[in-house]
PDB file of N, CA, C and O in Angstrom, chain B, residues numbered from 101:
ATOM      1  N   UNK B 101      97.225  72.334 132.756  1.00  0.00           N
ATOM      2  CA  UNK B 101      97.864  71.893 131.544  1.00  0.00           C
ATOM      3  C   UNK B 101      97.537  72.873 130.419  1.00  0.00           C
ATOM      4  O   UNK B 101      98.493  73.403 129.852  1.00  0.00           O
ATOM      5  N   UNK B 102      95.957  73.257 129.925  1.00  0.00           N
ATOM      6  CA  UNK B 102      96.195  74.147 129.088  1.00  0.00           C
ATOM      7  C   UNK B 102      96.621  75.556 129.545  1.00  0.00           C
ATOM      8  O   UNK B 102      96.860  76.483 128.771  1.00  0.00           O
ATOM      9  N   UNK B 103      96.712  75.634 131.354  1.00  0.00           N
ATOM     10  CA  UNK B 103      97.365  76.835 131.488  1.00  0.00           C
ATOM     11  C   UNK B 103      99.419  77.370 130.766  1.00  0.00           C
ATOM     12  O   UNK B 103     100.141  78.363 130.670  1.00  0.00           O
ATOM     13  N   UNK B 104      99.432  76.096 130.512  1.00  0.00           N
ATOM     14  CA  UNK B 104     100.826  76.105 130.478  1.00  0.00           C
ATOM     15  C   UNK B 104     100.909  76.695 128.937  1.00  0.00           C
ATOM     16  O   UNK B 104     101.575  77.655 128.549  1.00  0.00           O
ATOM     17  N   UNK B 105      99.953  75.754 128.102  1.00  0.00           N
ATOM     18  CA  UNK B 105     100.353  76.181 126.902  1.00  0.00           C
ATOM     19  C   UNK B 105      99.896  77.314 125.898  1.00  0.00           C
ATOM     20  O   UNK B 105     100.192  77.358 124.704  1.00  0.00           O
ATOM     21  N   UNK B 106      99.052  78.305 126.657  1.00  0.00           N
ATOM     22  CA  UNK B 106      98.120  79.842 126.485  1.00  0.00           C
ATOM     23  C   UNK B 106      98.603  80.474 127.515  1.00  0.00           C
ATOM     24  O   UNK B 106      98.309  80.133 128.661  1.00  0.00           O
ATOM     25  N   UNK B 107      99.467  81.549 127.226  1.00  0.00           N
ATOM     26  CA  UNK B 107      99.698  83.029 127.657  1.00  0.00           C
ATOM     27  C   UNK B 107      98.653  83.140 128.423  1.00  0.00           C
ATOM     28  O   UNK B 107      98.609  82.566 129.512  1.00  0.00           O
ATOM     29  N   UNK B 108      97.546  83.982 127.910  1.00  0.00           N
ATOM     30  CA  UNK B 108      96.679  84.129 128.467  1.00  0.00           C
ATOM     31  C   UNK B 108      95.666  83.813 129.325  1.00  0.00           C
ATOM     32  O   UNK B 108      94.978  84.545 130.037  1.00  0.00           O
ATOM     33  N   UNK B 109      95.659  82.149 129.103  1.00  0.00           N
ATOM     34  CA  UNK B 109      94.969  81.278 130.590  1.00  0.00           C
ATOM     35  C   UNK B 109      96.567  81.756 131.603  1.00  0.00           C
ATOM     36  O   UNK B 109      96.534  82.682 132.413  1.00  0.00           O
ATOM     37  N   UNK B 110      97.398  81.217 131.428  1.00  0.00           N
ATOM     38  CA  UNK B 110      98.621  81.509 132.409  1.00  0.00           C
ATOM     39  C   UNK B 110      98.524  82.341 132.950  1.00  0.00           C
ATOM     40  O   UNK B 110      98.911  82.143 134.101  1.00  0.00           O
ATOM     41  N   UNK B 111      98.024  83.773 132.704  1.00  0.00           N
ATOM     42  CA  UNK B 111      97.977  85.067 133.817  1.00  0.00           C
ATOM     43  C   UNK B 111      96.842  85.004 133.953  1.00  0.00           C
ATOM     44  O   UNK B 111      96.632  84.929 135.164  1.00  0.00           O
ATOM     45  N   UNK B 112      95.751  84.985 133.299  1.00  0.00           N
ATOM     46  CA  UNK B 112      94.487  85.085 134.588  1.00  0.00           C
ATOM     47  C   UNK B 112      94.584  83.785 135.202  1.00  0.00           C
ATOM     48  O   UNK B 112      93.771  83.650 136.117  1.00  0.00           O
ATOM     49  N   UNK B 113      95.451  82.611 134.953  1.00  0.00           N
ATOM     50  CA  UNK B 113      95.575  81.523 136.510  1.00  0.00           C
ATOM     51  C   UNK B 113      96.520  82.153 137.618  1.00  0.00           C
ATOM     52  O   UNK B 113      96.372  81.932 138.820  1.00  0.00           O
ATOM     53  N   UNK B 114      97.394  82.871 137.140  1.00  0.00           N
ATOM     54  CA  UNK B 114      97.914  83.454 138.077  1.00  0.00           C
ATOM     55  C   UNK B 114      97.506  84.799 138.875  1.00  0.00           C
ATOM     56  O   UNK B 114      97.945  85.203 139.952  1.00  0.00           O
ATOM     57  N   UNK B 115      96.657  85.297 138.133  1.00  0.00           N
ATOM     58  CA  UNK B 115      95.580  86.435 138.811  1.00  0.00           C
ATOM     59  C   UNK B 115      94.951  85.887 139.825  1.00  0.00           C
ATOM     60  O   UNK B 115      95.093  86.103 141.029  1.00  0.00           O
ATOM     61  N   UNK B 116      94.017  84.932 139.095  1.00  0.00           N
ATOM     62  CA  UNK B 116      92.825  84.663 140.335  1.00  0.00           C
ATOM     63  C   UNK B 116      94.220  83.606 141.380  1.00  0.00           C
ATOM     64  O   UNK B 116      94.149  84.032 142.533  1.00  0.00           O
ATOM     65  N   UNK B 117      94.959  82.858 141.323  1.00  0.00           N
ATOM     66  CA  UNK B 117      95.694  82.562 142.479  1.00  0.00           C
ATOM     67  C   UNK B 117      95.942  83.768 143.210  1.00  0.00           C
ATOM     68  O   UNK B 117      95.791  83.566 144.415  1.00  0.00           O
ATOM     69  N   UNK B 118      96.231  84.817 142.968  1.00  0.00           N
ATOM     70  CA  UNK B 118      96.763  85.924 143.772  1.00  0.00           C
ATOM     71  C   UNK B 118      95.656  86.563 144.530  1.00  0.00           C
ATOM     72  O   UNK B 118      95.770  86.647 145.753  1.00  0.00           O
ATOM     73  N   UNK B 119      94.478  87.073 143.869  1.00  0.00           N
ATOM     74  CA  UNK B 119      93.511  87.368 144.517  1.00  0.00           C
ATOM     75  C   UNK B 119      93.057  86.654 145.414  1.00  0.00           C
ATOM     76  O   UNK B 119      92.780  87.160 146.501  1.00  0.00           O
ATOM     77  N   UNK B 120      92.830  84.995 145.117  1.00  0.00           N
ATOM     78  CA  UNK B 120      92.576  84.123 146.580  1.00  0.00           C
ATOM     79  C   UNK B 120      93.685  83.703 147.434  1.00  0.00           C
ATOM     80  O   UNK B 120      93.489  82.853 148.302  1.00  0.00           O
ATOM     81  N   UNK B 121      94.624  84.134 147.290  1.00  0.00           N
ATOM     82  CA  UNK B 121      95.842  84.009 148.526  1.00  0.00           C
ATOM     83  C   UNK B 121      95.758  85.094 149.099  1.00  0.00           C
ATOM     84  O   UNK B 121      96.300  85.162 150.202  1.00  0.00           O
ATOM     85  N   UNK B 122      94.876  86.627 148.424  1.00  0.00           N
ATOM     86  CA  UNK B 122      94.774  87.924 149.297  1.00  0.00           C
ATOM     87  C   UNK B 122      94.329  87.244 150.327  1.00  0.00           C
ATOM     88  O   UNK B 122      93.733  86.176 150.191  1.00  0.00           O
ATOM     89  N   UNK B 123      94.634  87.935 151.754  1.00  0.00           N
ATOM     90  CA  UNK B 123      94.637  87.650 152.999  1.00  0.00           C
ATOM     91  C   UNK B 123      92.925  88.642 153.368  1.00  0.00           C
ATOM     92  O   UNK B 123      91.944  88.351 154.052  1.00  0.00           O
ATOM     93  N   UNK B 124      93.184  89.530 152.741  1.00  0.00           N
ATOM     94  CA  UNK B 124      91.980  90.224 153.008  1.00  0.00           C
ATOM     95  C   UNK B 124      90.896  90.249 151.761  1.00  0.00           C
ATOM     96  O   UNK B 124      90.171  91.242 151.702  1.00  0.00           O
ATOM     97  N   UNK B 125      90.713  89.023 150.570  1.00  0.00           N
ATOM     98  CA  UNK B 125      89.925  88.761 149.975  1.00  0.00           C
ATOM     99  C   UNK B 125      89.671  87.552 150.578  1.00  0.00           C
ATOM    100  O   UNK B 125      88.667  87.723 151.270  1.00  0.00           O
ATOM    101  N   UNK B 126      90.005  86.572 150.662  1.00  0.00           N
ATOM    102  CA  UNK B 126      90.208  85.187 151.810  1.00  0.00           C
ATOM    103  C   UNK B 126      89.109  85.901 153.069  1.00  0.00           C
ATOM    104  O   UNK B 126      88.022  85.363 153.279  1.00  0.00           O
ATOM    105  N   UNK B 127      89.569  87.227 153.893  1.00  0.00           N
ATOM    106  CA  UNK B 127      88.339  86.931 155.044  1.00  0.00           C
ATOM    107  C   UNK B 127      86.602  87.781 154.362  1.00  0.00           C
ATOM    108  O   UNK B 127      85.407  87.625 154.616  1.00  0.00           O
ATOM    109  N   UNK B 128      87.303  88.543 153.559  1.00  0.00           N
ATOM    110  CA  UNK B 128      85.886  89.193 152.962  1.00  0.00           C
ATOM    111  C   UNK B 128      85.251  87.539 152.000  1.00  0.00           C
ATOM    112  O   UNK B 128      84.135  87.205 152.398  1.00  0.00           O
ATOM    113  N   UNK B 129      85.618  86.962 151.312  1.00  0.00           N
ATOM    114  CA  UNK B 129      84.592  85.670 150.940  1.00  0.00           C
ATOM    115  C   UNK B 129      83.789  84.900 151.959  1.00  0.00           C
ATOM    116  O   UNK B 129      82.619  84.524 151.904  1.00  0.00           O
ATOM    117  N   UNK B 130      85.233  84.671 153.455  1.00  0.00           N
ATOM    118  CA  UNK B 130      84.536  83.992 154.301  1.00  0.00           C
ATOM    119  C   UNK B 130      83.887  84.534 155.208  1.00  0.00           C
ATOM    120  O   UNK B 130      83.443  83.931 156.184  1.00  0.00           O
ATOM    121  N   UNK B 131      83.757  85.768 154.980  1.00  0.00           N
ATOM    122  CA  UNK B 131      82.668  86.544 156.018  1.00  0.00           C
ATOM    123  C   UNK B 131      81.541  86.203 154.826  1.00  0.00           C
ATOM    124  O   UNK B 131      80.680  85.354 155.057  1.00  0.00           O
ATOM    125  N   UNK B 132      81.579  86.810 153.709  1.00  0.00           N
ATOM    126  CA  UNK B 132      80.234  86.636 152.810  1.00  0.00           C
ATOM    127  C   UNK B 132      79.503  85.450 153.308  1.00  0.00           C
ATOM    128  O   UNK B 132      78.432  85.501 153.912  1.00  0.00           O
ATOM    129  N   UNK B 133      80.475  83.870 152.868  1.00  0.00           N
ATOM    130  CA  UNK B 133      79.847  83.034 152.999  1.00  0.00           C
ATOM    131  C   UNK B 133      79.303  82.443 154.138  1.00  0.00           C
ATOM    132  O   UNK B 133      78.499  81.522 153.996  1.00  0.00           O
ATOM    133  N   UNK B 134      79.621  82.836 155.245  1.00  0.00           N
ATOM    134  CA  UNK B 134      78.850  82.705 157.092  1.00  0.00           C
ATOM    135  C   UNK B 134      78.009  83.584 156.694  1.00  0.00           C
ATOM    136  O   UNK B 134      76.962  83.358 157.300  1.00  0.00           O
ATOM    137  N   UNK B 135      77.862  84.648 155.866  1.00  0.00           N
ATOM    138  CA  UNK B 135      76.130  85.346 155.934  1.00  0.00           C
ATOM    139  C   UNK B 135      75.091  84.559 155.145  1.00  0.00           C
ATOM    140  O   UNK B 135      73.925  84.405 155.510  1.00  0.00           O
ATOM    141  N   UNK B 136      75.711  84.002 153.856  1.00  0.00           N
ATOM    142  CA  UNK B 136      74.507  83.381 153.600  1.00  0.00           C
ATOM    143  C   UNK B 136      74.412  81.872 154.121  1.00  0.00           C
ATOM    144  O   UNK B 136      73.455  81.181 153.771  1.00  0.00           O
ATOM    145  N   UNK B 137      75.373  81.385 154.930  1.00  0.00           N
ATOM    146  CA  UNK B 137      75.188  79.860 155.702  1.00  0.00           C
ATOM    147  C   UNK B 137      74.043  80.685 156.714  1.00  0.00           C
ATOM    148  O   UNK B 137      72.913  80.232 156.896  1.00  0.00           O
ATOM    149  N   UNK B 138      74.452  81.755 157.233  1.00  0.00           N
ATOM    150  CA  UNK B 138      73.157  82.242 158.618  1.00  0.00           C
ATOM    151  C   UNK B 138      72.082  82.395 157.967  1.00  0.00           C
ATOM    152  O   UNK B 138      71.160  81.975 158.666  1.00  0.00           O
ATOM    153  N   UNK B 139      71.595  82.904 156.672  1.00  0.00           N
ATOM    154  CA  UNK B 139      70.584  83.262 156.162  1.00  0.00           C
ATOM    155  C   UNK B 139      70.205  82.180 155.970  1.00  0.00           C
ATOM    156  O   UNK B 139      69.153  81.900 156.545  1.00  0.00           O
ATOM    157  N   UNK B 140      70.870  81.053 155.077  1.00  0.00           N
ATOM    158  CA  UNK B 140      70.268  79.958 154.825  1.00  0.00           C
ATOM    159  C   UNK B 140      69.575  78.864 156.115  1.00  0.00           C
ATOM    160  O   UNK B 140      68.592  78.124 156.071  1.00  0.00           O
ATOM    161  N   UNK B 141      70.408  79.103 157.053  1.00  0.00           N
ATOM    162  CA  UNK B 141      70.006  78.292 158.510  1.00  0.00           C
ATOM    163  C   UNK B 141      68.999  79.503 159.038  1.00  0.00           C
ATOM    164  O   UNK B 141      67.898  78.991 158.835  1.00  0.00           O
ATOM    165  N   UNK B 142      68.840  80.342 159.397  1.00  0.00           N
ATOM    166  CA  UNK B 142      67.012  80.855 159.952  1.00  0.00           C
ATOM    167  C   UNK B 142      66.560  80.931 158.481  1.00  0.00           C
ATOM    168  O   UNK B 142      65.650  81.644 158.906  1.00  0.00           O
ATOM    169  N   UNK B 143      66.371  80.886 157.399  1.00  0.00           N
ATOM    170  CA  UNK B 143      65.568  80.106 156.582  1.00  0.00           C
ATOM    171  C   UNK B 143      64.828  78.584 156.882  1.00  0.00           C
ATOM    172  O   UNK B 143      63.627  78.340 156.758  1.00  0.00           O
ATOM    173  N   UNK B 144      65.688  77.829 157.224  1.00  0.00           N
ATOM    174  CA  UNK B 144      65.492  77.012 157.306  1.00  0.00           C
ATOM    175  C   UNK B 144      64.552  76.750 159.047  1.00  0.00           C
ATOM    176  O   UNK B 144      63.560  76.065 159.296  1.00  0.00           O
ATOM    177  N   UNK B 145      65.301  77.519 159.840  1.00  0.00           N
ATOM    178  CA  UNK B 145      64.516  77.360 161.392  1.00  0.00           C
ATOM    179  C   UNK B 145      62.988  77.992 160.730  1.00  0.00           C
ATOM    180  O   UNK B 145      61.935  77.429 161.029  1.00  0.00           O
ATOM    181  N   UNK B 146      63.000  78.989 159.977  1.00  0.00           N
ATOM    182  CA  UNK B 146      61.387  79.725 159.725  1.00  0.00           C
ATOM    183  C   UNK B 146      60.422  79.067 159.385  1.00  0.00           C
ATOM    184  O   UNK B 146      59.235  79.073 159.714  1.00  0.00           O
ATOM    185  N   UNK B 147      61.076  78.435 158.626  1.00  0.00           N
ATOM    186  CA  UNK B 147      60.016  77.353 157.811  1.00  0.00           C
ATOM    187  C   UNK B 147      59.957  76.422 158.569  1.00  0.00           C
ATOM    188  O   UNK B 147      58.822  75.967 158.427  1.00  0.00           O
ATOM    189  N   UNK B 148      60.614  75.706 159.477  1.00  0.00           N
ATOM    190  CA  UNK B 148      60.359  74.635 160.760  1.00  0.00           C
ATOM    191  C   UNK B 148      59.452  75.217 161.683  1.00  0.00           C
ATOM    192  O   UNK B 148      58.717  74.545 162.406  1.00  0.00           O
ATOM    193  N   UNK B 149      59.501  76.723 161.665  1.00  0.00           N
ATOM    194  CA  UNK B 149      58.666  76.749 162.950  1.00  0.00           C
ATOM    195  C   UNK B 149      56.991  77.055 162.620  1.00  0.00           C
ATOM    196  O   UNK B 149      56.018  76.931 163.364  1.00  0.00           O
ATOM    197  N   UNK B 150      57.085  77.522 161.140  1.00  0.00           N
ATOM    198  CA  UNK B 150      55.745  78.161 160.644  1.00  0.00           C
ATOM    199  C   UNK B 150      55.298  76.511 160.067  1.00  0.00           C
ATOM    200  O   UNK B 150      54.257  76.393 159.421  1.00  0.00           O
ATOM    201  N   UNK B 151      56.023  75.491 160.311  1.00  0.00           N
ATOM    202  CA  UNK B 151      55.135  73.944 159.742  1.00  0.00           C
ATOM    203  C   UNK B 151      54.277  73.826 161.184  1.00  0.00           C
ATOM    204  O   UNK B 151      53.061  73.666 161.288  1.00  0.00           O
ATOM    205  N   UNK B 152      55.213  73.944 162.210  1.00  0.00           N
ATOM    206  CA  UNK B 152      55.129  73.685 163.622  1.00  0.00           C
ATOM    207  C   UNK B 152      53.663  74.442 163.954  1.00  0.00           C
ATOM    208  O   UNK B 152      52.753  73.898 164.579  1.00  0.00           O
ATOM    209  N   UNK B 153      53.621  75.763 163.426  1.00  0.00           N
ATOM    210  CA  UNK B 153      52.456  76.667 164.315  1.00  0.00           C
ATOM    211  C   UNK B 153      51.218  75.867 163.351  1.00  0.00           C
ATOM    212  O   UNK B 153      50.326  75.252 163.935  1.00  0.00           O
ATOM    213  N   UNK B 154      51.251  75.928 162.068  1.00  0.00           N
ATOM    214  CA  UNK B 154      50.453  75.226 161.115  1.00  0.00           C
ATOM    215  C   UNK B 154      49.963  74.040 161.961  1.00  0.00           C
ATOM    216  O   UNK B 154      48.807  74.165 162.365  1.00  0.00           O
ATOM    217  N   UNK B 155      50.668  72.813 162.342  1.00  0.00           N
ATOM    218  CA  UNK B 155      50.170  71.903 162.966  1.00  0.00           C
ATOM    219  C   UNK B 155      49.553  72.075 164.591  1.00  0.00           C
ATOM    220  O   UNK B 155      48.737  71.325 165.126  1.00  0.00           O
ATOM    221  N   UNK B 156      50.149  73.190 165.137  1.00  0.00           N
ATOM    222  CA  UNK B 156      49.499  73.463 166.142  1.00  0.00           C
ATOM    223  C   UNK B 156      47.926  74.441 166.481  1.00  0.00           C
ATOM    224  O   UNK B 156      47.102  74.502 167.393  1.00  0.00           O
ATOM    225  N   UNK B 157      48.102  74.967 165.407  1.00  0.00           N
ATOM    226  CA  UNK B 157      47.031  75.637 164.544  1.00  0.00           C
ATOM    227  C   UNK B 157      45.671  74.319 163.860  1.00  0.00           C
ATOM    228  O   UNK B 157      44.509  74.672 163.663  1.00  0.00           O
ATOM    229  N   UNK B 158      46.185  72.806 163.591  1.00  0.00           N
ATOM    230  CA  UNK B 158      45.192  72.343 163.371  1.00  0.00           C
ATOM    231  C   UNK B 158      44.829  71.662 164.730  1.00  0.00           C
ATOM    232  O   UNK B 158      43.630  71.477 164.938  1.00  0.00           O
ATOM    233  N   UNK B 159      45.657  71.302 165.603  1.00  0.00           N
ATOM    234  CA  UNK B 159      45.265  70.922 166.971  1.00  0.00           C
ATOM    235  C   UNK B 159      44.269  72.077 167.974  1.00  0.00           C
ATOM    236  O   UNK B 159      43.738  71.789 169.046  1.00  0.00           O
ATOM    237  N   UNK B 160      44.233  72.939 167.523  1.00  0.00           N
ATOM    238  CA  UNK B 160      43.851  73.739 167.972  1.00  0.00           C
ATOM    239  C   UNK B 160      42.322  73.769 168.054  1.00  0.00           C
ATOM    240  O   UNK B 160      41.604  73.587 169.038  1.00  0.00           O
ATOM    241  N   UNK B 161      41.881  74.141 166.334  1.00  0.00           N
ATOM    242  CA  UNK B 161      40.925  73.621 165.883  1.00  0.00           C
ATOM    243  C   UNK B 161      40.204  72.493 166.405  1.00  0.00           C
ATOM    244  O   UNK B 161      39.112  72.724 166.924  1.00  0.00           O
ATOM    245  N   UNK B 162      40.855  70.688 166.330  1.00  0.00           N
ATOM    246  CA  UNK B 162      40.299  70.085 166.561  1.00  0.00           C
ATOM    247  C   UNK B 162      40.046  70.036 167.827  1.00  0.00           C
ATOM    248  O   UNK B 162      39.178  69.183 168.016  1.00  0.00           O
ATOM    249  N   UNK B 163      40.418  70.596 168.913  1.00  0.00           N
ATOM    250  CA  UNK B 163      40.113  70.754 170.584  1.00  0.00           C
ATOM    251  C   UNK B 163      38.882  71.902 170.462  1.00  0.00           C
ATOM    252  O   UNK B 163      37.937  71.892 171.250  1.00  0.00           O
ATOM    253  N   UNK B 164      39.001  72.838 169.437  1.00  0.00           N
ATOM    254  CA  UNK B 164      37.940  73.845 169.812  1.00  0.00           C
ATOM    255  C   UNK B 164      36.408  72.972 169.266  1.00  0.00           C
ATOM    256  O   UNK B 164      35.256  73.053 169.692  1.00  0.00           O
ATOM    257  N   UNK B 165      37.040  72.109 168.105  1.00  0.00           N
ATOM    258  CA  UNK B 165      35.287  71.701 168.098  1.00  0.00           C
ATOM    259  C   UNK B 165      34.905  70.395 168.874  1.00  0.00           C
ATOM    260  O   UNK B 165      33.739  70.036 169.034  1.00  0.00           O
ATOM    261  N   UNK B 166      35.905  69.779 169.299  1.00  0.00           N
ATOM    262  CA  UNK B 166      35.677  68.831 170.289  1.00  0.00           C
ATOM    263  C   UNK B 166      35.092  69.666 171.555  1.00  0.00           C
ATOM    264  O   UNK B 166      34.405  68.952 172.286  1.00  0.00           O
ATOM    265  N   UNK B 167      35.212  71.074 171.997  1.00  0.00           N
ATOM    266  CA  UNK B 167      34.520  71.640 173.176  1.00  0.00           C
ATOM    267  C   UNK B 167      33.333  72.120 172.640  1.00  0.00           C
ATOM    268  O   UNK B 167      32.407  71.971 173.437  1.00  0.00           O
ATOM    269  N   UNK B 168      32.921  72.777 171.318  1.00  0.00           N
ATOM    270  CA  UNK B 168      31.794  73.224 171.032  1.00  0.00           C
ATOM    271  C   UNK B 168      31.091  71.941 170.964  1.00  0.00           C
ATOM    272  O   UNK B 168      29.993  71.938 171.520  1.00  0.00           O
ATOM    273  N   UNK B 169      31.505  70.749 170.359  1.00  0.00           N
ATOM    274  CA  UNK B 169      30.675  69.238 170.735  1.00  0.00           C
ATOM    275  C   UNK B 169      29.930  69.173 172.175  1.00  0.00           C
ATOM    276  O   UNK B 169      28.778  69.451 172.508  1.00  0.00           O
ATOM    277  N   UNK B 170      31.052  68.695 172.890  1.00  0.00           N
ATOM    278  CA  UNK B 170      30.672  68.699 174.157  1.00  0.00           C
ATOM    279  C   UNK B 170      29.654  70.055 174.924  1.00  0.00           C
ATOM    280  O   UNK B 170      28.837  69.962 175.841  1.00  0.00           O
ATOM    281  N   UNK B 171      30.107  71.315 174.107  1.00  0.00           N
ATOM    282  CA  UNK B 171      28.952  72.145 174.985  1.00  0.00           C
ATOM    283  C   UNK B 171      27.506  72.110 174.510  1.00  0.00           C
ATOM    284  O   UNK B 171      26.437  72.328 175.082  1.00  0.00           O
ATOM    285  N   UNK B 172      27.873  71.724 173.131  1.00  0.00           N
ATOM    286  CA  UNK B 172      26.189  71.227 172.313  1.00  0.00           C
ATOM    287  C   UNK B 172      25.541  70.500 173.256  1.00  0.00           C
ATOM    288  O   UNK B 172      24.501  71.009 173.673  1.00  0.00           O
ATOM    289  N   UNK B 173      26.059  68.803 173.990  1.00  0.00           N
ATOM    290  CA  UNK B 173      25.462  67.700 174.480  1.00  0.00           C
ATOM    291  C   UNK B 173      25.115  68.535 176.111  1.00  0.00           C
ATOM    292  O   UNK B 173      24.014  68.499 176.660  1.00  0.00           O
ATOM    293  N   UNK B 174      26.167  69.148 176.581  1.00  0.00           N
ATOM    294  CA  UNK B 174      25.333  69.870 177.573  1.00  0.00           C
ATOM    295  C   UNK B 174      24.489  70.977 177.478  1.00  0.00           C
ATOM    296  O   UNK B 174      24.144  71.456 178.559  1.00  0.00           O
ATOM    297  N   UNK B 175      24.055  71.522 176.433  1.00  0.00           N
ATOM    298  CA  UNK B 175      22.775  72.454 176.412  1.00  0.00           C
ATOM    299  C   UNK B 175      21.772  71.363 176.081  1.00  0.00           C
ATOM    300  O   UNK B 175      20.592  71.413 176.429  1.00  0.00           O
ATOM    301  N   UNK B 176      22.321  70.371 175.383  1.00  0.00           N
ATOM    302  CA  UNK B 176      20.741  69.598 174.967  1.00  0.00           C
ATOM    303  C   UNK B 176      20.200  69.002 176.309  1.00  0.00           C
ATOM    304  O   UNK B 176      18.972  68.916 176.322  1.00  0.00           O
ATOM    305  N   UNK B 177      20.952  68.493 177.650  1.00  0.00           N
ATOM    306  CA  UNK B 177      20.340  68.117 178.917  1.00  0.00           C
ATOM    307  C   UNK B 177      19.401  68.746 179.370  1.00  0.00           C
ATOM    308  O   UNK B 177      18.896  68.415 180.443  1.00  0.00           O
TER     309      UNK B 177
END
């Protein structure tokens, strides 16, 4: 509506329509935007897997001093 009644909104609405009906601005955006959906998804796997090693990292721990326990009670025999 205010394109109708400004000259000047009227052609840059009709610019940027033209540029996004380009056929080859259309696949260059949607290539852009599958790179940062991929970036954003192994972002997201990285940080799932570095919570993952973190928690396996404290299991770890608690098995190693649960064996230094146990090797304490068998040196004290």
């Amino acid at each position: 509506m205010l394109a109708q009644e400004n000259d000047y909104i009227m052609s840059a609405a009709k610019s940027m329509y033209s540029s996004v009906t380009d056929p080859r601005i259309l696949k260059l955006c949607t290539r852009r935007q599958e790179e940062i959906d991929g970036d954003n998804h192994r972002r997201e796997r990285l940080a799932e897997q570095e919570k993952q090693i973190a928690e396996q990292e404290k299991q770890i721990a608690a098995l190693t001093a649960k064996i230094e326990a146990l090797e304490a009670q068998l040196a004290d025999k």
